[in-house]
Structures are given as structure tokens and as C-alpha cells.
C-alpha positions in Angstrom: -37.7 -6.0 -8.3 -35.7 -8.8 -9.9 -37.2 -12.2 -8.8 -35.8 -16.3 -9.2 -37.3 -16.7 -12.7 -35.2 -14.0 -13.9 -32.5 -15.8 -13.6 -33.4 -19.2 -14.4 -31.5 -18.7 -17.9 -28.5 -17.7 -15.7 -27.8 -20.8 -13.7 -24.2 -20.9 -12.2 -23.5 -17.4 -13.0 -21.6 -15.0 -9.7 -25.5 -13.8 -9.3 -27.5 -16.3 -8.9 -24.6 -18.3 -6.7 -24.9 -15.0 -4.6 -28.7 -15.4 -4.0 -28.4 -19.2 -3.7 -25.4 -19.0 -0.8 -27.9 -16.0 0.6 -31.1 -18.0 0.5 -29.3 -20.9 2.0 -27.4 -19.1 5.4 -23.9 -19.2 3.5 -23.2 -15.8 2.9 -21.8 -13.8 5.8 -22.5 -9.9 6.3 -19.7 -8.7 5.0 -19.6 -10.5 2.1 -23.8 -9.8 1.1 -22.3 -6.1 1.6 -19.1 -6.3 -0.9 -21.8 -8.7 -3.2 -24.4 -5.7 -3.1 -22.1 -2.8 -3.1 -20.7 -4.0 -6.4 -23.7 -3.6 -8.0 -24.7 -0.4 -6.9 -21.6 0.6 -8.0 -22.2 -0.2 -11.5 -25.9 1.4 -11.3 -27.2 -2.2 -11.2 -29.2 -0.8 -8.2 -32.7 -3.2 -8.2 -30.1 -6.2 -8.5 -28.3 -5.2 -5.4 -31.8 -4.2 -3.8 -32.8 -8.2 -4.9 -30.0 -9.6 -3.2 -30.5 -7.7 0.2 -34.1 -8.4 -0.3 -33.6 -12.6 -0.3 -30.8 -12.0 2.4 -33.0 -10.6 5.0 -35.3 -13.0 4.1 -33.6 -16.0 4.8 -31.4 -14.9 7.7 -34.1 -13.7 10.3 -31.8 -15.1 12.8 -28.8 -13.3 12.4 -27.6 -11.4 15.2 -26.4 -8.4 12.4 -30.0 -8.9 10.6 -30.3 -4.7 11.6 -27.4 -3.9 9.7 -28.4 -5.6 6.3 -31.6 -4.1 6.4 -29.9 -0.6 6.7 -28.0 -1.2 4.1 -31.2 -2.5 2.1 -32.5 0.8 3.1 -29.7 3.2 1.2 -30.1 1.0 -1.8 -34.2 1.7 -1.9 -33.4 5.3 -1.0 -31.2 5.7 -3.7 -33.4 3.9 -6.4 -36.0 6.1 -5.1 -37.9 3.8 -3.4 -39.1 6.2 0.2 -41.8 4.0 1.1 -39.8 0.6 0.4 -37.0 2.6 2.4 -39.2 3.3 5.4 -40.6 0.3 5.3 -36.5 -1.4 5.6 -35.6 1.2 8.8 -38.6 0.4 10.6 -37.2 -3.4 10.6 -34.0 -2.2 11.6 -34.9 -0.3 14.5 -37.6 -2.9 15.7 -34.2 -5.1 16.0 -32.2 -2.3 17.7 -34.4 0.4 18.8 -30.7 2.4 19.6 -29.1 2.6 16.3 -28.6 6.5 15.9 -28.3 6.2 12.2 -31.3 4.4 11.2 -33.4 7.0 13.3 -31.7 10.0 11.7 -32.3 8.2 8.2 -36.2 7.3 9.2 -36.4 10.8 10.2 -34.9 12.3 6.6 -37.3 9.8 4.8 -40.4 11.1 6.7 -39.5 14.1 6.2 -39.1 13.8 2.4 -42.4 11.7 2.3 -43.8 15.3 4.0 -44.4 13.9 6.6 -42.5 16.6 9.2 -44.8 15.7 12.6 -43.3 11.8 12.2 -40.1 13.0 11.3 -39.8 15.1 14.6 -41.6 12.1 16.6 -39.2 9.6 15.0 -36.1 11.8 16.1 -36.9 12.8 19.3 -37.9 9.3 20.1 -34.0 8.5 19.8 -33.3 11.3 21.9 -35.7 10.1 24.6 -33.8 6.7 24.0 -30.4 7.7 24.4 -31.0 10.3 27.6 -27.5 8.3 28.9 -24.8 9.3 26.7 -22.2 7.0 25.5 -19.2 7.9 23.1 -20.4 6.3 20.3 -24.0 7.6 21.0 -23.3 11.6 21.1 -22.6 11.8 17.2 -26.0 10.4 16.7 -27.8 11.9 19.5 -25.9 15.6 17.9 -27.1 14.7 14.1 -31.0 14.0 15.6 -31.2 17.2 17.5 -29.8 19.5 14.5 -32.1 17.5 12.2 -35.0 18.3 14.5 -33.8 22.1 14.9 -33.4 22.4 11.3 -37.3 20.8 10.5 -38.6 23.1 13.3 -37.3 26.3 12.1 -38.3 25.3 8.6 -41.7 25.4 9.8 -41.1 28.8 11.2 -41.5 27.4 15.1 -38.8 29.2 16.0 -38.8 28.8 19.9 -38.8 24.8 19.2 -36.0 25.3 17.4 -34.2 27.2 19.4 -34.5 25.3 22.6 -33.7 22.1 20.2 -30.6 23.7 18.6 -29.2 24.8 22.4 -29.4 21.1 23.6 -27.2 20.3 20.7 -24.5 23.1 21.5 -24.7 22.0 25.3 -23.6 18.4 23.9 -20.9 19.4 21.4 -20.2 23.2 21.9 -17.5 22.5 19.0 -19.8 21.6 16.4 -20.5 25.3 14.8 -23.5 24.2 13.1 -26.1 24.3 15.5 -24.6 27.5 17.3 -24.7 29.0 13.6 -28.8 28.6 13.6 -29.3 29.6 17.1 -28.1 32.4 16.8 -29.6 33.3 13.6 -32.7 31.9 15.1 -32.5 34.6 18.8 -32.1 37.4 16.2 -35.2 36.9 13.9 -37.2 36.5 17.5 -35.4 39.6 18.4 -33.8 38.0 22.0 -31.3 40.0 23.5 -28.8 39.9 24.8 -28.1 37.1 21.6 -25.1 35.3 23.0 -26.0 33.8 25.8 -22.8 31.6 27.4 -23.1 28.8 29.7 -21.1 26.5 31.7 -19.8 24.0 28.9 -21.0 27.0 25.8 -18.7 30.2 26.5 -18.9 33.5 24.2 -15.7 32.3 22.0 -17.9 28.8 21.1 -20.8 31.5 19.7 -19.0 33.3 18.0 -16.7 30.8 16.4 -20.1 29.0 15.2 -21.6 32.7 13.6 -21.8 33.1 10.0 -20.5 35.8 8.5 -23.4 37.4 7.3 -25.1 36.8 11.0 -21.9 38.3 12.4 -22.5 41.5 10.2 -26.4 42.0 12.0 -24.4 41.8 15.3 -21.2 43.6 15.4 -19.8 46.3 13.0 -16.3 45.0 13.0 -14.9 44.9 9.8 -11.3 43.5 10.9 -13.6 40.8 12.5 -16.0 40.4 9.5 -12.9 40.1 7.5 -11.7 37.4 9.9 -14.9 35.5 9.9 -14.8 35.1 6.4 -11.5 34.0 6.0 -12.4 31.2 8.7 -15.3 30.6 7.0 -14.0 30.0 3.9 -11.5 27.6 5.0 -13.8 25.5 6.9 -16.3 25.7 3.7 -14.6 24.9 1.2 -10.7 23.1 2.2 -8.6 22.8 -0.2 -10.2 21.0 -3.0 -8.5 18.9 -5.7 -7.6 21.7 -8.9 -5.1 18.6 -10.8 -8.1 18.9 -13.6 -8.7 22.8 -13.2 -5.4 24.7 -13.9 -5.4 28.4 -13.6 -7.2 29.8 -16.8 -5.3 31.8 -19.0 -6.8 35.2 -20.2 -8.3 35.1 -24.1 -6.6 37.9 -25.4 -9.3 40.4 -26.3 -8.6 43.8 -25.1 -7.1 45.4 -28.4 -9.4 44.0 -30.3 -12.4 44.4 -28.7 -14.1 40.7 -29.1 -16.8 40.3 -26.7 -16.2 40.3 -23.0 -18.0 36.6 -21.6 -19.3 37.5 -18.7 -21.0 34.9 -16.2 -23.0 35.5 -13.2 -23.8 32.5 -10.5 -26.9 33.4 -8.4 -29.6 31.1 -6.8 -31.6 34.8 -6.7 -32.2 35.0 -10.5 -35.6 35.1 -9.9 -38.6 36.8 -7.7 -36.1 38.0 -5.2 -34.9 41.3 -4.0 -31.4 40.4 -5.9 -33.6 39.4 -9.2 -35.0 42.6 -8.9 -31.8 44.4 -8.6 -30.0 42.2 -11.6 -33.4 42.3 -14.3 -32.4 46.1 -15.3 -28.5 45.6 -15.3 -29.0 42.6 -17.5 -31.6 44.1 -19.9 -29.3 47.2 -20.0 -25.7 45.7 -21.1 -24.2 46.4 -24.2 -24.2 43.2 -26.4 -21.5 44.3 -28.6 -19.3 44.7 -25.8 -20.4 41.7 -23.6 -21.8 38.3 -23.8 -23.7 37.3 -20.9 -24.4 33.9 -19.7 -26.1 33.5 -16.2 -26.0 30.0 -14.4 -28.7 29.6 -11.8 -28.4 27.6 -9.0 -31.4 28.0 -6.8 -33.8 25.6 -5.4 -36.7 27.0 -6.8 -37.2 25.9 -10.1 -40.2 27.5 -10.8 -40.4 30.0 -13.6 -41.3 33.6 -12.4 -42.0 36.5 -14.2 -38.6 38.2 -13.4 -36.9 35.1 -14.4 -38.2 34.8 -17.5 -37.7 38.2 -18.0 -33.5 37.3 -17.0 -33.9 34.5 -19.6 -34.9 36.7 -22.4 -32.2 39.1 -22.8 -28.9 36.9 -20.9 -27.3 35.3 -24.1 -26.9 31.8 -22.2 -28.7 30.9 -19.3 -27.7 27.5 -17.1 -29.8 25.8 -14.8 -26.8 24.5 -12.2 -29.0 23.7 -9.7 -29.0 19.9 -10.2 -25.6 19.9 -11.5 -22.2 19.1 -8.9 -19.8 22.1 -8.1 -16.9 20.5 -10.0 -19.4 20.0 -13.1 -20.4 23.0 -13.2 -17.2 24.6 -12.7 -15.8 22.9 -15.9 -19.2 23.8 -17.7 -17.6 27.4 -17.0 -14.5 26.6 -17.8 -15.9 25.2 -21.3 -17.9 28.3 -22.1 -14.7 30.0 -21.5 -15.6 32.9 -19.2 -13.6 35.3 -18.8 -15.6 37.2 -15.8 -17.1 35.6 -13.3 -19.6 37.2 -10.9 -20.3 35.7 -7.7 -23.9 37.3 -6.7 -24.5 35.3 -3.5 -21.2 35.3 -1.3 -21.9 33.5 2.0 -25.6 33.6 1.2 -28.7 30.8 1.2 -27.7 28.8 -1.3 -24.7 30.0 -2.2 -22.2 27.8 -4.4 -18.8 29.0 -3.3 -17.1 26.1 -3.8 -17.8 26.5 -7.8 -15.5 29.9 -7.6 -12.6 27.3 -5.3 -12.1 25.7 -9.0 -11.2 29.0 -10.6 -12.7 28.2 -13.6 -12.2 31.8 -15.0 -9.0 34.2 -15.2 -11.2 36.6 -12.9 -13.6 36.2 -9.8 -15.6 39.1 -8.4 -17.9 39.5 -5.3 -20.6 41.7 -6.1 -24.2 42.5 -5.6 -25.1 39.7 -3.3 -23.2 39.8 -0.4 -22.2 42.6 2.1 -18.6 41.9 3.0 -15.3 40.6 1.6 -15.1 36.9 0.6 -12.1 36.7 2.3 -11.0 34.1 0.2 -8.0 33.0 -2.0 -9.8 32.8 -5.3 -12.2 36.4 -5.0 -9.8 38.2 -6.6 -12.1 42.0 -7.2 -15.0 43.3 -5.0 -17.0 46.2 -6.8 -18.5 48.8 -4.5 -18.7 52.4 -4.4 -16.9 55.4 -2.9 -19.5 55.7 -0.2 -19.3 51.9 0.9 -16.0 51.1 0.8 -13.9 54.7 0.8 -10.4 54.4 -0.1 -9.4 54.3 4.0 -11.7 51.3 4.4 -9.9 49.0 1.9 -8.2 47.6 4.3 -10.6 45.6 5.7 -11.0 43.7 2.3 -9.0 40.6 0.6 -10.1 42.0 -2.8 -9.4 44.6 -5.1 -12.1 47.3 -4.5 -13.5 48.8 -7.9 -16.1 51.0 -8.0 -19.5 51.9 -10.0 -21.6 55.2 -9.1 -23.9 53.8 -6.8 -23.7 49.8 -5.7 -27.8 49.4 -5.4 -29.0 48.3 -8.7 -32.4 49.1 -9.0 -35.3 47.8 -11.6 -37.6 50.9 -12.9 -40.0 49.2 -14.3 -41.0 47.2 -11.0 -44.9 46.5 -10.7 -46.2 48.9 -8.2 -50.1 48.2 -7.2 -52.5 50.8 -6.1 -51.8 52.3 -3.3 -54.1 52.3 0.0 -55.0 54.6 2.2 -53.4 54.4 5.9 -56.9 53.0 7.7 -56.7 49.8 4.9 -53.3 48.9 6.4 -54.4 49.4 9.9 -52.4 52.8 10.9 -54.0 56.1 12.2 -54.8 58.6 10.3 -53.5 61.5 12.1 -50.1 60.6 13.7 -46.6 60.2 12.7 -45.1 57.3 10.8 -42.1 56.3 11.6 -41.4 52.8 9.9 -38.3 50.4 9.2 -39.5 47.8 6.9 -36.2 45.7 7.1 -36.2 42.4 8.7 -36.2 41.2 12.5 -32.6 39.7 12.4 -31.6 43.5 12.0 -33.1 45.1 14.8 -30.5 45.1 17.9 -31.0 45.5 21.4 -29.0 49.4 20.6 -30.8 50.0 17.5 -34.3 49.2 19.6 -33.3 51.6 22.6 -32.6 54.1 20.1 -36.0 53.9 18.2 -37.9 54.5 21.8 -36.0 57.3 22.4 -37.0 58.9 19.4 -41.1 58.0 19.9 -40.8 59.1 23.7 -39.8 62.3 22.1 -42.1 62.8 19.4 -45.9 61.6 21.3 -47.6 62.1 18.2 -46.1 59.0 16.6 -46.3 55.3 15.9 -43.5 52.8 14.6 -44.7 51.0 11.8 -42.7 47.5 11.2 -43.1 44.2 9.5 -44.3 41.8 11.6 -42.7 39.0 12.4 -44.2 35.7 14.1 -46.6 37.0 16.9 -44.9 36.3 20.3 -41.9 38.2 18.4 -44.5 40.8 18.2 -45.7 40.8 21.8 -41.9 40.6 22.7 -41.4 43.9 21.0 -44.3 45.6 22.5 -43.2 44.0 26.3 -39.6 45.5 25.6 -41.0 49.1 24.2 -42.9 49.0 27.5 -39.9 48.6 29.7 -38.6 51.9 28.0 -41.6 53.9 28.7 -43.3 53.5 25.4 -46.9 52.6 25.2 -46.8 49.1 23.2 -50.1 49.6 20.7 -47.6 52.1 19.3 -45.6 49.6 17.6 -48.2 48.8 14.6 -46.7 46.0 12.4 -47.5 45.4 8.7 -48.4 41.8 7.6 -47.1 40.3 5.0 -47.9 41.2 1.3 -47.4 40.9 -2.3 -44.2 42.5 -3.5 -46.2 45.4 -5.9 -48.8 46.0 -3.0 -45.7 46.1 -0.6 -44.1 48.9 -2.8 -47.7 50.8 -2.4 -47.9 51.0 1.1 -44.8 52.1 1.9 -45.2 56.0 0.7 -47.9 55.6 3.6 -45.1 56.5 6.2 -43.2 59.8 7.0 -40.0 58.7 7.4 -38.0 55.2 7.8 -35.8 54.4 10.4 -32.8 52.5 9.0 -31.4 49.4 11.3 -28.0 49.3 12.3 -25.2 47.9 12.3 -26.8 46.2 8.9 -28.6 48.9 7.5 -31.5 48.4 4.9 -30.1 47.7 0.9 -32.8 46.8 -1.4 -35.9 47.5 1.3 -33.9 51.5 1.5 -34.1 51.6 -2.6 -38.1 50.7 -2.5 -38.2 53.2 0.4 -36.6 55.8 -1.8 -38.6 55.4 -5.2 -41.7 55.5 -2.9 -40.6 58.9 -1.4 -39.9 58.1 1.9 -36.9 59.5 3.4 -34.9 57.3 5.0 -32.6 58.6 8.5 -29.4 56.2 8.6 -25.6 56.2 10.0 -22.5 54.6 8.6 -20.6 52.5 10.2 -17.3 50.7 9.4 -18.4 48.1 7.8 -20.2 47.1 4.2 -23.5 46.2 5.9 -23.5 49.2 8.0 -22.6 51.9 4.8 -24.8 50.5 2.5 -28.0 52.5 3.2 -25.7 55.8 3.5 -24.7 55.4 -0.1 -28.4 54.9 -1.3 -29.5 57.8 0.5 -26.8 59.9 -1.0 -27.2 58.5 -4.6 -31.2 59.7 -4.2 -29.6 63.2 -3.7 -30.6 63.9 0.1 -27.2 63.0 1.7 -28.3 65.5 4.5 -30.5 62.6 6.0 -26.9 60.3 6.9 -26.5 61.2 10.5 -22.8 61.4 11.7 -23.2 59.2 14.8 -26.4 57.7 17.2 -26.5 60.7 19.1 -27.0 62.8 15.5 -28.9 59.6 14.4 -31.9 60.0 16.8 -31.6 64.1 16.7 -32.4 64.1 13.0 -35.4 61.7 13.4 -37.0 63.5 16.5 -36.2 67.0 14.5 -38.2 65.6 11.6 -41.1 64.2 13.8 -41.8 67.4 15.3 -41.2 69.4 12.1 -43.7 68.2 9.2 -42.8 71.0 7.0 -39.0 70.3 7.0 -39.9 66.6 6.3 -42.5 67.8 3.4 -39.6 69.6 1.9 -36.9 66.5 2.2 -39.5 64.3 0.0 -40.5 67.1 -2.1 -36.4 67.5 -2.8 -36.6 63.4 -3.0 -39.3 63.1 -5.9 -38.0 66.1 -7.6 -34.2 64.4 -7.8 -36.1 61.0 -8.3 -35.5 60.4 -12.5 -32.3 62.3 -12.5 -30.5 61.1 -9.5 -27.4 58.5 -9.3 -29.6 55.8 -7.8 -31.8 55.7 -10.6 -29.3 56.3 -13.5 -29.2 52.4 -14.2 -27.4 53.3 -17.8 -24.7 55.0 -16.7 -24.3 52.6 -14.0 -24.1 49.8 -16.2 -21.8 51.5 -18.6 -19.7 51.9 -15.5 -19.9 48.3 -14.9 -19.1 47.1 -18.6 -15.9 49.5 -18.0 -14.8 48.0 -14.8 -14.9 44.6 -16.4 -12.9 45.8 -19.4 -10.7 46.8 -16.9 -10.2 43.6 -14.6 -9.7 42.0 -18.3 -6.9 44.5 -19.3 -4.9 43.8 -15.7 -5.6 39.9 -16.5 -4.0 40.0 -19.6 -1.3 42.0 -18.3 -0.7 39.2 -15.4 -1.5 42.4 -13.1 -4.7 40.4 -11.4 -4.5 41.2 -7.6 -3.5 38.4 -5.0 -5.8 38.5 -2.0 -3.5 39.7 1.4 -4.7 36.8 3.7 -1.6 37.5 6.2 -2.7 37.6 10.2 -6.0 37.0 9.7 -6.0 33.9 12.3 -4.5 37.4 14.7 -7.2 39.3 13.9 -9.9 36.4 14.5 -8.7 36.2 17.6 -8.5 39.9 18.9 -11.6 40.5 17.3 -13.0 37.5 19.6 -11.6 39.4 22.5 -12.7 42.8 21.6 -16.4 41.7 20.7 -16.1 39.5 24.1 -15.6 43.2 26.0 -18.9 44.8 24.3 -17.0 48.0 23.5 -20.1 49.1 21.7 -20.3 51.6 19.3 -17.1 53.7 18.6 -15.2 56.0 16.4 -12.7 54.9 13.1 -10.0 56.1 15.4 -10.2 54.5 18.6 -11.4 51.4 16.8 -8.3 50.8 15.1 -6.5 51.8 18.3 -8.0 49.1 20.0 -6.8 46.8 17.3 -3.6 47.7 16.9 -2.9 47.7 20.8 -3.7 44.2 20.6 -1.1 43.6 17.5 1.6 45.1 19.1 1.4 42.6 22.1 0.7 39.7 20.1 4.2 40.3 18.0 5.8 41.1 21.2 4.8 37.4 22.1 5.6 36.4 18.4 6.6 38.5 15.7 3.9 38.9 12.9 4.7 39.5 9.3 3.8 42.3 7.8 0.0 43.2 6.3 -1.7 45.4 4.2 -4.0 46.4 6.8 -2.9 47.6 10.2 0.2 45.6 11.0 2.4 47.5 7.9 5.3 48.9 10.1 
């Protein structure tokens, strides 16, 4: 801190006049405000800090004194100053024990400090403060209970959370962002039914506040999906200023074969189950034909194994975690990409608004995300012919191009020693069914489906990973209420990724989740030799598993509906040599089956990039169909609304296009390329 001898050579200069009309009562608020503001904008931060600092010191009797020390508060926060910064907002609030924002500031700061019990305490006492709502009071009283939600499901106290969260959606059912964790929230404790509507919180408010990638472990609506994203994206992102981004131009490479640049944005380069997926497919491309650079924008800066792995065989590698999206989208634009791979979609840490810049001729979604981006600047998806069949390109905004199988996998994962069934606490002489994906996945449908199948095979446990333990005992209590004895749901705790892969071969066969089916968890399934029973759906989510069971070579294990679903699985329960010849077909395929064929794969790959570059330089790069989407939000909304359940491609689309033709009798649509196209 600056102090009066450090300016005793400055007599008479703006600075010290300020801190001699501030020690002396002359300066008013505003004016100590435009003073300090001045110098924080010019990084002169400590000076400004100084100046608050002798203000608040001489003007105890100011009836704005609370004000000035919030202020004083940002400018400590900012200079990294937590304690000094606590220190300020506890003055403030001793003056006005109401002001919202210094409580949802104290709050951040104890948090920071790790200090999450105060941070709670410090919140909820506004909260306890402000039980009489005023107008100005209800943004404040909104932003403390998502803070407190958002701490409390951080510490995996997930009830907490969730009754916090719904207090906030009571008091703005507009506000998306709490309704977006509670419902992420009821799925991971497995409460059904998961939208639960009340007086001021109707269905449309919940499902206006899902995510997209919550939306796809609830309903399997692509039109919807599609929808969601579109929404999404617009209330993301906006329309952000491009007058320093104009569109990139394509380096002409194609006939002479210069490298391809090639740049993939993840926060999941790392020990994760898309680091896992990426380590081969980067280790495996051609460097004469591509030039790979990877930016990395997770929160975890932490070197890993599979990161450094990443790092040693990527020809660039960016650490854009710290950096701003506009920064680092002219960071692409300066390495002159010209293929851009967005791995994380609508993801944790996603950076979408990076892609919003277009800072290369092409954008792709792939590898991250289940769904379309359904966004402006996504121009290719890449997929395969089992996810996204030519009939089910309509319910994407980009290009689909395809590779053999979309499931990268690593073959040269650790895998430790594998135990024997009484070390992981299952019976030796029963049958293992398991589904090792997580909690958020299971529906109330996909549950009634799995007791069916263990009423009819009594020989049998379900084997699952086990959430927090009252999700547990919820399980069991519901597996109860359909006849099922609950000490047969055995759950497996949680363990180290190679001693993970171990255990799994344990179990006879996995039950796949739907409508979002298991990705990379249905890969480690596979290369263990379990067989896996699964059922498309419509949408990405719900296909996935169907095309990494057919890659592995058993495609006779995708079941054509639920009723074939739970057939297959009792058939197999209560016919052990059928299922010893499935995995025996499995292990045998293993080496020489699609899934595991990462070369050909990534050649595959390498070609469908040459090929998004040849249409770029050609000017034939597709333009994303984002006609009637707004329409098909809101039918969507009504069909979902009417729990139609599950249905056939047929009448599914019927029901949708029932609903166009009486919105364009009301008023006239334009045409789509999806099912408005008469």
C-alpha cells in the first residue's frame, strides 16, 4: 500500500490533492469513485486501493460509507488481496446488513479462501435477511441461492442443493440457470418423475431451463434435441462482435498437397474418457499429411500421463485455459488453421464461443458431444452410418461425414490385475448383469425395464456404480416396489481407471441405459469381453452404443425395440452357453474388428478432412438449415409435455408433422430441410 510519504516529492500533483480533499471530507462519493476508477483503469490498482483506503478512513460519517468500502473491496479483489477484500465487505455489511451484493461477493471470497461452510453461512444469512421480498431485493436474494446451490452440489450434497436450487426457480421460474442444475441434480439422485411443475414452475419453465446434453438423458427427441441446441446456442453465445474476425479464406493446398493444419479445442486432453479416446488418433495421424496443433482449455492444469503423452506427438499444443475467447480465437486465426475440431460441444467446460469467431474456413463437431451444435458456425458433424443413417440427417444443422466406427478407442490403455468376483463384493455363483454408466442415465423406463429382466432370471444380481448412498438406498427402495429383492442391486465403488477396466470382465453381460446409451464405458465393456444388450433410438445419444456393439462384430446383441430389448437379456440370463459363445465370438473378432482398427479409422479421418478442405476451397462449405427451429422448440415442448413415451420413426415424425401442418395453417412456415419440405 502506498502511504503520505510517498508522495511528499509530489505536492500539488491531481493525486495527492485527491487524498488531501479525501482526508479532509471534500470529496463526494461519486467523485472518490471516478478518482479511483481512473486508476484501476490504467493498472495503477494499489494507488486506487490508497485512495479508497484514506477515504473510508476519514468519512466514517458518511451515510454512503457502505458503498465506498464495496468498491474498496473490488479493487483488493482484483489486486489479489482476499483477506484485505473480506476484511472491506465485512465493514460494508456491518453498515447495511441488507446489501445483496456485498453478501454474494463475501460469499465468492470465502469460498475462494476455501472456506465453503462460511461461504454457505454468509449467503444464507442474506436469505434469512431478506425472507420479505422487494423488487430490488429478488436479483440478490436469486444470485445467493444459485451461489449456495452451486457450492452445495460441488461438495456432492446433492439433496442441499436441490432443495436450494428449487427455492430459486420458485422465485424466478425465468431464470434457466437454476432449473438447468436441478434437473441435472434429480437425475444423478435418480428422482423420478424429474420435472416436477408447480404453481408458479410449470413443465415449459423446465424444460426451457434443460441443457442440451441433460435433455438427451431424458427424452429421445432428436427434432427437440436439435431445437434445444439451436436455443441454446443463441442464448450462449449472441451475436458477438466479428468487425476484427472476417470469414477466413481457405489456403489453397489441395493440389499440392501441403500439410492440412488441423486444431482440436478440448478441456478433456487429459485423464478423461475423451483423452483416452483422442491419445491413439493423435499418435496415429499421418504427419506428412497433417499438422496438428491441440489448444487445451481445461481447468485442470495438472500434467497427467495421457496428457503428456498428447503433448508428445501433437505438433503444437496451447494451453487456452487462461487465455479470453476472442484471444484465443485470433491465436487460431494466427496459426492459420484450416480445420478446426470442436471436441466438447455443449459440454463442462466447453469454449463455444471460441468457434462464434470463426477463426478457421472449417468448424466440425466431433468426438465430444452427442448431438448437433445446432449452430450458425458448426459447419460438418462426423459420425457413422450407424449413428446418424442417411434418414436421420435431418435432425442435424451440419453436414454429416462419416468414419468406420465414431468411438475412438486407446489400445494401449493400462489395464491392472484383475480380481476375483468375492474382492469386489459380488457372489460367486449368480448372474451378473451390470451397467457401469452413470446415474444421470438411468430413467424411471430404463429402471422398470432392468426389474423385469432380474424378476425373470432369479439367479441374478445387477451390478452398478454406486452413486452417493441415499441414491443407493433409493434404488434398492424402488427395485422393491417392483418385486425385486433390493440386496440384489450390488454397486461397485469407485476405482482407479486401470483397476476399473479389470473388474469389469467380472460380469456376464451389461445392460446399456437408454435413451443415452453408454459411449466410452460400452468400448471398455467391449475390450473386456463383456457383451453389451442395447437399442437404438432416434437420436445420437441413443445410437451410440448400437454402433460400438456392431463395430465389435456382434451386431446380434442391438435389440430392435424394449420389448426385444429385455427378451434378449432374460434369453441370455437363463442360457449361459449362448452367452459363452457371444464373448467367445467377441474376443475372437477383438484385434480384427472395426472398433479396434484405429489405423484405418484415422486414415478415414485424415480423408474426411481432405475432403471438407477440397469443398472449402471450392466455396462448396455447407450452410447450416436453421429454418423453424423456434416451431419445432415449441411442438417439441408440447409433445414431451404429453409423455408419448417410447415410439417408432414413423409415428414419431407423424406426430411432428401433425403439429407443422396446423402451425402453417395459423402461419405459413417456410420451407426446411427436415420435415416441413412440401
Amino acid at each position: 500500500m502506498l502511504n503520505d510519504n510517498a508522495f511528499a516529492s509530489n505536492t500539488g500533483t491531481p493525486l495527492v490533492d485527491a487524498l488531501t480533499r479525501a482526508r479532509n471530507q471534500l470529496m463526494p462519493l461519486a467523485e472518490l469513485f471516478q478518482v479511483a476508477e481512473s486508476f484501476n483503469i490504467t493498472g495503477e490498482r494499489s494507488t486506487a486501493a490508497e485512495i479508497y483506503k484514506t477515504w473510508v478512513a476519514y468519512n466514517d460519517g458518511n451515510p454512503l460509507l457502505h458503498l465506498a468500502y464495496f468498491n474498496y473491496s473490488v479493487t483488493l479483489r482484483q489486486m489479489g488481496d482476499l483477506a484485505g477484500a473480506i476484511q472491506t465487505l465485512q465493514a460494508c455489511l456491518k453498515i447495511d446488513p441488507k446489501f445483496g451484493q456485498a453478501h454474494i461477493n463475501l460469499g465468492r471470497a470465502l469460498e475462494d479462501s476455501g472456506q465453503l461452510v462460511q461461504a454457505i453461512q454468509q449467503w444464507k444469512k442474506y436469505v434469512e435477511t431478506t425472507s420479505e421480498i422487494t423488487p430490488d431485493r429478488v436479483n440478490h436474494r436469486l444470485m445467493v441461492l444459485q451461489h449456495i446451490g452451486r457450492v452445495l452440489e460441488n461438495a456432492g450434497l446433492l439433496e442441499e442443493a436441490e432443495n436450494t436450487l428449487r427455492q430459486a426457480m420458485e422465485l424466478r421460474p425465468d431464470k434457466h440457470e437454476s432449473g438447468h442444475h436441478w434437473t441435472s441434480i434429480r437425475q444423478r439422485q435418480c428422482k423420478w418423475p424429474t420435472l416436477v411443475p408447480s404453481e408458479n414452475v410449470t413443465v415449459k419453465h423446465l424444460l426451457d431451463s434443460m441443457s442440451p446434453l441433460t435433455l438427451a438423458c431424458f427424452a429421445d427427441d432428436p427434432l427437440f434435441q436439435l431445437a434445444k441446441a439451436y436455443r441454446y446456442n443463441k442464448s450462449l453465445i449472441g451475436r458477438p462482435d466479428l468487425h476484427a474476425f472476417p470469414l477466413r479464406k481457405p489456403r489453397q493446398k489441395s493440389g499440392t498437397r501441403q500439410r492440412l493444419r488441423v486444431g482440436y479445442v478440448s478441456s478433456d486432453l487429459r485423464d478423461h474418457a475423451v483423452g483416452f479416446a483422442l491419445s491413439e488418433v493423435l499418435e496415429l495421424h499421418d504427419k506428412k499429411s497433417v499438422e496438428v496443433f491441440a489448444y487445451y482449455c481445461g481447468d485442470n492444469r495438472t500434467e497427467d500421463a495421457t496428457m503428456r503423452r498428447m503433448k508428445a506427438v501433437v505438433d503444437h499444443w496451447r494451453d487456452i485455459a487462461g487465455v479470453g475467447d476472442q484471444d484465443a480465437a485470433t491465436m487460431i486465426v494466427n496459426d492459420e488453421i484450416d480445420i478446426l475440431i470442436d471436441v466438447n460441444g455443449y459440454t463442462k467446460h466447453a469454449r463455444t464461443k471460441i468457434f462464434a469467431y470463426r477463426p478457421a474456413p472449417v468448424i466440425v463437431n466431433f468426438c465430444g458431444y452427442p448431438g448437433t451444435m445446432g449452430s450458425p458456425f458448426h459447419q460438418y458433424i462426423i459420425a457413422d452410418e450407424h449413428i446418424i443413417p442417411p434418414e436421420n440427417e435431418l435432425y442435424y444443422t451440419e453436414k454429416v461425414l462419416r468414419i468406420p466406427c465414431n468411438q475412438p478407442v486407446d489400445r494401449k490403455r493400462v489395464i491392472g490385475n484383475k480380481p476375483t468376483r468375492a474382492e469386489v463384493g459380488l457372489p460367486e455363483n449368480v448372474f451378473v448383469f451390470a451397467s457401469f454408466n452413470g446415474m444421470q442415465k438411468i430413467t424411471a423406463e430404463c429402471f422398470a425395464r432392468w426389474m423385469q429382466i432380474l424378476a425373470a432370471t432369479p439367479d441374478s444380481i445387477l451390478w452398478l456404480l454406486a452413486g452417493p448412498e441415499d441414491v443407493n438406498l433409493r434404488l434398492r427402495q424402488v427395485a422393491s416396489q417392483h418385486g425385486v429383492a433390493p440386496e440384489r442391486l450390488i454397486f461397485a465403488p469407485k476405482a482407479g481407471n486401470p483397476q476399473h477396466l479389470a473388474r469389469i470382465g467380472l460380469a456376464d453381460l451389461f445392460l446399456d441405459t437408454f435413451p443415452y446409451g453408454a459411449h466410452s464405458t460400452a468400448a471398455d465393456a467391449l475390450t473386456m469381453g463383456l457383451p453389451i444388450v442395447t437399442v437404438p433410438g432416434k437420436s445420437f445419444a441413443s445410437r451410440f452404443c448400437a454402433s460400438i456393439v456392431a463395430s465389435a462384430g456382434i451386431p446380434e446383441m442391438i435389440a430392435t425395440d424394449l420389448t426385444d430389448y429385455v427378451a434378449k437379456a432374460i434369453a441370455l440370463g437363463n442360457d449361459r452357453k449362448k452367452l459363452v459363445t457371444i464373448r467367445e465370438t467377441l474376443l475372437a473378432k477383438k484385434e480384427k474388428s472395426i472398433l479396434r482398427d484405429m489405423p484405418a479409422s484415422v486414415r478415414r479421418l485424415e480423408e474426411v478432412y481432405w475432403q471438407m478442405q477440397g469443398e472449402c476451397e471450392r466455396g462448396e462449405t455447407p450452410m447450416p438449415d436453421l429454418r423453424n427451429l423456434d416451431t419445432y422448440y415449441e411442438i417439441g415442448v408440447e409433445l414431451i409435455a404429453a409423455e408419448t413415451g417410447w415410439d417408432s420413426e414413423e409415428s414419431y415424425r407423424a406426430r411432428y408433422l401433425d403439429k407443422l401442418t396446423k402451425w402453417n395453417t395459423y402461419a405459413p412456415l417456410m420451407q426446411d430441410k427436415r420435415l416441413w419440405s412440401k
